[in-house]
C-alpha positions in Angstrom: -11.7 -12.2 -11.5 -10.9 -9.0 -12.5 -11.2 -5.6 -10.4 -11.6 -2.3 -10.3 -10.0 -1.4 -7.3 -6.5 -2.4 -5.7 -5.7 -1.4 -2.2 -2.2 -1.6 -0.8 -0.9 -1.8 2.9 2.2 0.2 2.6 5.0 -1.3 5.3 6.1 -4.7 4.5 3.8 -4.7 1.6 4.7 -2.3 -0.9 8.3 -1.1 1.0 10.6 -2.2 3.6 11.4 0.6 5.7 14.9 -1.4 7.2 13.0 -4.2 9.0 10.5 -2.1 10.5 7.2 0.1 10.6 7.8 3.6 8.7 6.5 5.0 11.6 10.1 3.7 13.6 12.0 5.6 11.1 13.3 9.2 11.7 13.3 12.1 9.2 14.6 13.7 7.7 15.3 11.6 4.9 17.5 11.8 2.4 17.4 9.6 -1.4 20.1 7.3 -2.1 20.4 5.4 -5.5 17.2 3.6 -5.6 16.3 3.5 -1.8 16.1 6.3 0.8 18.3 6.8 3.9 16.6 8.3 7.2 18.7 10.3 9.7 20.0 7.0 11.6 21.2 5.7 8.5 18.3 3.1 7.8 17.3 2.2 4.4 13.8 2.1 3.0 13.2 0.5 0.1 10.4 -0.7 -2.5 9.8 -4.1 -3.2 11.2 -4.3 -6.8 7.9 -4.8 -8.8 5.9 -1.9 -7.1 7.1 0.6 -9.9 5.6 -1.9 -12.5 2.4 -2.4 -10.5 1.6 0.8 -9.8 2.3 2.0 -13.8 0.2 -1.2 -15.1 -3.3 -0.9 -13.1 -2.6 3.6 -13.6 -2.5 2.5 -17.3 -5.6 -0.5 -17.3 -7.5 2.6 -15.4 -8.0 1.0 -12.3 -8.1 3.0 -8.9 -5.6 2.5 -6.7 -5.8 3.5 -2.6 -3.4 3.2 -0.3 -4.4 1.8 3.5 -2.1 2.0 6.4 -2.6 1.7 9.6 0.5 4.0 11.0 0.7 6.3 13.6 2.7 9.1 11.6 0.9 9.5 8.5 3.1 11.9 7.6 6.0 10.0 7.6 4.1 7.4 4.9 3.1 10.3 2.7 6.4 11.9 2.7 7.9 7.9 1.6 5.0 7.7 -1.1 6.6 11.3 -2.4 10.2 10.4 -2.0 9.8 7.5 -4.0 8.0 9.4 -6.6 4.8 7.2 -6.4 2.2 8.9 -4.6 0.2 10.6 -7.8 -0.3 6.7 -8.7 -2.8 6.9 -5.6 -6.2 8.2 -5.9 -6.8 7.3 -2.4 -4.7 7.7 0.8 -6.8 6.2 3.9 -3.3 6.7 5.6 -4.2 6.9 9.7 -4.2 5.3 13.0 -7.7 2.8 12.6 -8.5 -0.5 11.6 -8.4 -1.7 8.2 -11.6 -2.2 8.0 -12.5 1.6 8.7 -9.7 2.2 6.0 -11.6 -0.2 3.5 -15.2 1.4 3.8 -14.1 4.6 3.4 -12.7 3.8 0.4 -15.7 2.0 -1.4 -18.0 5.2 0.0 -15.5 7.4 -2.0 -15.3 5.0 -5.0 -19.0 4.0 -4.8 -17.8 0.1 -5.7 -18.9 -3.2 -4.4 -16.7 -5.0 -2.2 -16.5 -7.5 -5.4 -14.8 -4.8 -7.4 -12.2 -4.4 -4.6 -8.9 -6.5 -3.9 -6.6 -5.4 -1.0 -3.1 -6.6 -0.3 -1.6 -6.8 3.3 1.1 -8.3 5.3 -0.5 -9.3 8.0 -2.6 -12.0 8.7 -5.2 -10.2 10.8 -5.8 -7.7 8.3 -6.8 -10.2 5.7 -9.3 -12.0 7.9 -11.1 -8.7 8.8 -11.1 -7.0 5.6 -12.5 -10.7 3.8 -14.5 -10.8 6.1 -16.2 -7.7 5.2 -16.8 -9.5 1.5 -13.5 -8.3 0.2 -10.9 -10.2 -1.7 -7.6 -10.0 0.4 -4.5 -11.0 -0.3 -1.2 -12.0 2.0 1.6 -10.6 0.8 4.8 -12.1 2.5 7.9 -10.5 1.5 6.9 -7.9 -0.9 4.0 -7.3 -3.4 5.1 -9.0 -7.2 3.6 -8.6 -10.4 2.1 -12.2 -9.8 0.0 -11.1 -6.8 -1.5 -8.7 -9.0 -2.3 -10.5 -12.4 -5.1 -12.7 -11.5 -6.8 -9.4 -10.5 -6.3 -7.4 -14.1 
């Protein structure tokens, strides 16, 4: 079952921005061993394996989008470059819209079939509307793993 294309819900799925949305955080932020800090004092960090992920499908040439649903897409972008992972990301679909907007914009930009795609997500709803476009979805409870993603390489 292998893919072309992974696609990755960013709060709850790839980080863990202190229990909450990124988008409930409050810059400015500042780095902090291997986490990040905003101004409150709330720690954002990546699930362990998201490093590993991200430098496994860059290196198996697979494209790699990002698709969140947040209201301060700036906030998300500026996490993605604070943890020194967003030029793993070919595509950001990083705005306030459905998933499944985010998901057919990105196979118009990649020109791919909905077989070649597989999307991870925390939350449920997302997973039903995006599989039921034709896509492989995945739940992700607790942060994404390298086992989530090897069935798909």
């Amino acid at each position: 079952m292998t893919k072309s294309v992974f696609v990755f819900d960013l709060d709850f799925t790839l980080w863990d921005a202190g229990g909450t949305w990124c988008d409930c955080t409050t810059p400015p932020y500042k780095n902090v061993n291997n986490h990040i800090v905003d101004y409150y004092g709330s720690e954002i960090h990546l699930y362990k394996d998201v490093r590993i992920i991200l430098e496994q499908l860059k290196n198996d040439n697979k494209i790699i989008a990002a698709a969140s649903r947040t209201c301060a897409p700036e906030i998300a972008r500026e996490l993605l470059e604070r943890f020194n992972i967003r030029h793993f990301f070919d595509i950001e679909e990083i705005y306030p819209t459905s998933k499944t907007q985010h998901l057919s914009e990105i196979l118009d930009q990649t020109q791919k079939t909905t077989d070649d795609l597989v999307f991870f997500d925390d939350e449920i709803r997302n997973i039903y509307d995006v599989g039921n476009m034709g896509i492989k979805s995945v739940h992700i409870q607790n942060g994404i793993t390298m086992q989530h993603i090897k069935k798909y390489i």
